[in-house]
N, C-alpha and C positions, 0 to 999 in steps of 0.2 A: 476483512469483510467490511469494516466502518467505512474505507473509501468507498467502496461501490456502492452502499447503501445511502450515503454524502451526496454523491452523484446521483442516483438515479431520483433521490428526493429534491433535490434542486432543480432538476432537468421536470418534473412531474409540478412542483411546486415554485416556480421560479420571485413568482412576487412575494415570497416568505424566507429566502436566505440573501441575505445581506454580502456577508462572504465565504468561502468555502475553501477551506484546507483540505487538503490531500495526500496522504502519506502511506506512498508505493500500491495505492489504491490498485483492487484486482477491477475486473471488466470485463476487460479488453480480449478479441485472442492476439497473441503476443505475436509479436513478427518476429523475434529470434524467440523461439523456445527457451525457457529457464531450467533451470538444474533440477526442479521441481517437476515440469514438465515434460520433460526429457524421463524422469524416475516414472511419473503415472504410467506415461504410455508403456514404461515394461512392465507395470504391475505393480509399481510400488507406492504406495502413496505415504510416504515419509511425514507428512501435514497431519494425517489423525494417526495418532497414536493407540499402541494395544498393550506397551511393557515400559517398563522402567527405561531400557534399553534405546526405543525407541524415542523414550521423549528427551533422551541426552542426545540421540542422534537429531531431533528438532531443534534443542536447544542452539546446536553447534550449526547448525544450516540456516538461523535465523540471524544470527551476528560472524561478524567479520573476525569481529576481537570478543569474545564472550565477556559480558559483565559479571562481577560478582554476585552472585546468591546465595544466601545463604544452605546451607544444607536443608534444615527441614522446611524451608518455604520449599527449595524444588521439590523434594520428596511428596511435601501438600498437594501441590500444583500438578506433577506427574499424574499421583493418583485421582483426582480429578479429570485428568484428559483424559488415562485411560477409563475412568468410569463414564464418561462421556465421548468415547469415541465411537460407537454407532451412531450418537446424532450430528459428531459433526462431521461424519463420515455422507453424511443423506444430505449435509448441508452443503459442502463442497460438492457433492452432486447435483444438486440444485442452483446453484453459482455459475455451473458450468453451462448449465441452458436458459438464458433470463430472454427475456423477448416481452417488447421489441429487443434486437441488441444494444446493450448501453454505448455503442458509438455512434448508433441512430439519433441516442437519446440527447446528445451532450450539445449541439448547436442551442439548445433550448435553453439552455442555460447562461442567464443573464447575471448573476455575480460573478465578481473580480475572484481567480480562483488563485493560489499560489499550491503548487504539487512540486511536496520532495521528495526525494528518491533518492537510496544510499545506489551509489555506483558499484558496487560488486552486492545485489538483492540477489540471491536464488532461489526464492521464492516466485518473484514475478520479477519478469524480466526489464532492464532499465528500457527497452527499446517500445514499451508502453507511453513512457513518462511521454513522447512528443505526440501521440497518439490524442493524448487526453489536450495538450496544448493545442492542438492544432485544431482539435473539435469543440474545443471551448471560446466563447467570444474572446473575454477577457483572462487569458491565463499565463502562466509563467510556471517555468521548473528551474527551482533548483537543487541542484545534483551536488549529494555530500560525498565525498572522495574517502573510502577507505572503511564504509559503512555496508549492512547487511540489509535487511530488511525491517529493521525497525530503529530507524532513526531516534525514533522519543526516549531511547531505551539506552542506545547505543552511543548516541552522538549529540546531545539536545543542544549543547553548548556550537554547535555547529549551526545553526540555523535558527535557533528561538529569538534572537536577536532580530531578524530578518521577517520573521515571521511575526512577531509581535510589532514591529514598524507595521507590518500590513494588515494587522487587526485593528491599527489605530487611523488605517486609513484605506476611505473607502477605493482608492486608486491604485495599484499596485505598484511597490515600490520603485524608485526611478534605477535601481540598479539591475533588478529584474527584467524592468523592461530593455534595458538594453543588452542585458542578455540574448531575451527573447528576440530581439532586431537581426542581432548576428546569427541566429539558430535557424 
């Protein structure tokens, strides 16, 4: 949810974000369906949890290669979700209708943006990442290989590099951009 709230603050407040990072940011409606997507529409929403059960099944749909955690931190953290899964069961509902639509919203938006995206996310689908690039003045994706949906988590050594070049600089990195030339 931080990417779309990233967004739609930037696009509302533009002479107040400098730059703006983006990581597998929702919004958008996806043009390939996600595995996420694909589950709601039959009824299941895997995203808010109600059992122990379920938030292993989260766990394991949020990364590619699952990191270590300790046991009683997921145990904490489970029960936590499930004690907060009617709110963010209302919240993801809410997500789901924002208006104006945030790809109305994103021409507005005047900072240099760089948006990662782990290439196998089932949560939101990679086929966003050019969505967000293409409605953004100034933006770049780059795509970690072999990642889920939470790159900060999973893969940080994959792009923190990349990413911190482009907080030290208000232009986006010159290898990005020639990414972005051939995209």
């Amino acid at each position: 949810m931080g990417g779309f709230l990233a967004s739609a603050y930037a696009a509302r407040f533009p002479e107040k974000v400098i730059t703006l990072g983006l990581l597998c940011p929702h919004g958008m409606t996806e043009p390939q369906p996600s595995d996420l997507a694909r589950s709601v529409d039959r009824g299941d929403n895997w995203l808010v949890v109600s059992s122990r059960a379920g938030f292993e099944r989260l766990l394991n749909n949020l990364f590619v290669k699952r990191p270590y955690i300790p046991g009683a931190v997921v145990k904490y953290v489970a029960e936590l979700a499930i004690r907060n899964s009617a709110k963010s069961g209302q919240i993801f509902d809410e997500l789901q209708h924002n208006q104006p639509p945030l790809i109305e919203r994103l021409p507005q938006i005047q900072a240099p943006a760089l948006i990662v995206w782990g290439d196998q996310d089932r949560v939101l689908d990679v086929s966003c990442a050019e969505l967000f690039a293409k409605n953004i003045k100034r933006a770049a994706v780059l795509m970690i290989p072999g990642c889920g949906h939470m790159p900060l988590t999973e893969k940080l050594k994959a792009w923190n590099k990349t990413y911190l070049a482009f907080l030290g600089n208000p232009e986006l990195p010159a290898e990005l951009e020639a990414k972005r030339a051939t995209a």
